[in-house]
C-alpha positions in Angstrom: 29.5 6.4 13.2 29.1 6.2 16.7 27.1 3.1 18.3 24.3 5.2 18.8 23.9 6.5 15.6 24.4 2.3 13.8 21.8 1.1 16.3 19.7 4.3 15.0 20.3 3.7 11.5 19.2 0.0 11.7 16.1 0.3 13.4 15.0 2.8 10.9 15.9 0.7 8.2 14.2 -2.4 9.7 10.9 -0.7 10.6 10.3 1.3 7.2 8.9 -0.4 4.5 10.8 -0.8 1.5 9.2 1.2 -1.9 10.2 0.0 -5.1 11.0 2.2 -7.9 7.6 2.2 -9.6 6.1 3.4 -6.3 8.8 6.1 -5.4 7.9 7.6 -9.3 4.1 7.1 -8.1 4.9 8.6 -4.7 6.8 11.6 -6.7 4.4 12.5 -9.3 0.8 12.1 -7.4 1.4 13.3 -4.5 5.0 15.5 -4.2 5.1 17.7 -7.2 1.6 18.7 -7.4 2.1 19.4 -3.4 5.0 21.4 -3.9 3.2 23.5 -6.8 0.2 24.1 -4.3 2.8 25.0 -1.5 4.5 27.8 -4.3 0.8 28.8 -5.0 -0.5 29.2 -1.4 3.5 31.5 -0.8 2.9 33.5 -3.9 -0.8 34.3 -2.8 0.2 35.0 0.9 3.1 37.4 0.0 1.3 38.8 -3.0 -1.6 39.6 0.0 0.9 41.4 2.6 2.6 43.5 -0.5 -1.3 45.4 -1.9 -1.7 45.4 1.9 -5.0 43.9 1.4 -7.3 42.7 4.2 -6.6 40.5 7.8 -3.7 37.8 6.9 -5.5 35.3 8.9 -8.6 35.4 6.8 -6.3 34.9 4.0 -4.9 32.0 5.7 -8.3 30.4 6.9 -9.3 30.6 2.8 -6.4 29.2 1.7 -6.5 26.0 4.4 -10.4 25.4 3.5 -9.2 25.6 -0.4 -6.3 23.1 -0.2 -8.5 20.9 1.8 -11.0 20.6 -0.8 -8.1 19.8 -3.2 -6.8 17.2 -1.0 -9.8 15.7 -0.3 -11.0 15.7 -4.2 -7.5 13.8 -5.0 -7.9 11.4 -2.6 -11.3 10.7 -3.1 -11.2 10.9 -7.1 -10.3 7.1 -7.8 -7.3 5.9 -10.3 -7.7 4.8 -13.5 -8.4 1.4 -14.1 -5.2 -0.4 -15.4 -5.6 -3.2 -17.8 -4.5 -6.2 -16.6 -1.1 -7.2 -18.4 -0.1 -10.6 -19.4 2.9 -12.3 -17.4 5.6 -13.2 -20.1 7.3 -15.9 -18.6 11.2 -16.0 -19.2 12.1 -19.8 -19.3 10.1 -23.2 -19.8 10.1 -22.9 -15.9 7.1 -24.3 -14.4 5.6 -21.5 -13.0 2.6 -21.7 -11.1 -0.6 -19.3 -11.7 -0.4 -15.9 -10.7 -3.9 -16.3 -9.0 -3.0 -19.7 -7.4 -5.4 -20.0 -4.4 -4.1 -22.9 -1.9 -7.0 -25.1 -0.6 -7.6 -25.3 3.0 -6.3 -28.8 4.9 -8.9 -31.0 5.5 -9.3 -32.6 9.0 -9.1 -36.5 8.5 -11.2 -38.5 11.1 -10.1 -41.8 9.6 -11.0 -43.8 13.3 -15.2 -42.8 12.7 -15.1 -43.0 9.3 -17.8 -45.5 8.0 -17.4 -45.8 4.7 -14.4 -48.2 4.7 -14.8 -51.7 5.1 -14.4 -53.6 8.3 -10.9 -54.8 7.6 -9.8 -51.1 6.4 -11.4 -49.8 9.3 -9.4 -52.0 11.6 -6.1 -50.5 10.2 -7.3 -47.2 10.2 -7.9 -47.2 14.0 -5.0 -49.4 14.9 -6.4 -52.6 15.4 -8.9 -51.5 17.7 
């Protein structure tokens, strides 16, 4: 490979994101295959058209674009299935934190106005002030 072609090759591989194998079969199933069936559909229908030299190809054409849109738009806009929600089996005696773990926000200390500490404490707290 030339230098061109490596300096290529990595930026393209730095820039894409990374599928797993769950959503290349997703990726595959929902969206390529039943494409490529509507792509040998929309052929058969186009050259099926031209051979019983039927009417103008570009009405044909226009049909055909306003009917895969429909499709497209139904698939996209007819929502998954709900999954149910599966239960993490853990592989050791790990501790392993919750999967819905929500980290609190810091809290801002003020510790020099605080007035709930004693005098003395208070006088650490601000440095002997």
């Amino acid at each position: 490979m030339t230098r061109t072609q490596q300096l290529l090759a990595d930026d393209l591989r730095g820039t894409l994101p990374r599928l797993r194998y769950d959503q290349f079969m997703r990726l595959g199933w929902k969206v390529l295959v039943p494409g490529s069936l509507l792509w040998i559909l929309t052929i058969f229908a186009i050259r099926t058209w031209r051979n019983s030299e039927g009417g103008d190809l570009t009405a044909l054409l226009f049909v055909i674009g306003i009917v895969l849109g429909v499709v497209l738009l139904v698939a996209f806009l007819v929502p998954d299935r709900a999954q149910p929600e599966s239960v993490v089996e853990l592989a050791s005696d790990y501790p392993v934190p919750p999967l819905d773990l929500v980290v609190p926000t810091r809290a801002r200390h003020r510790i020099a106005g605080r007035t709930d500490l004693p005098a003395v404490d208070r006088d650490r707290a601000s440095g002997g002030r």
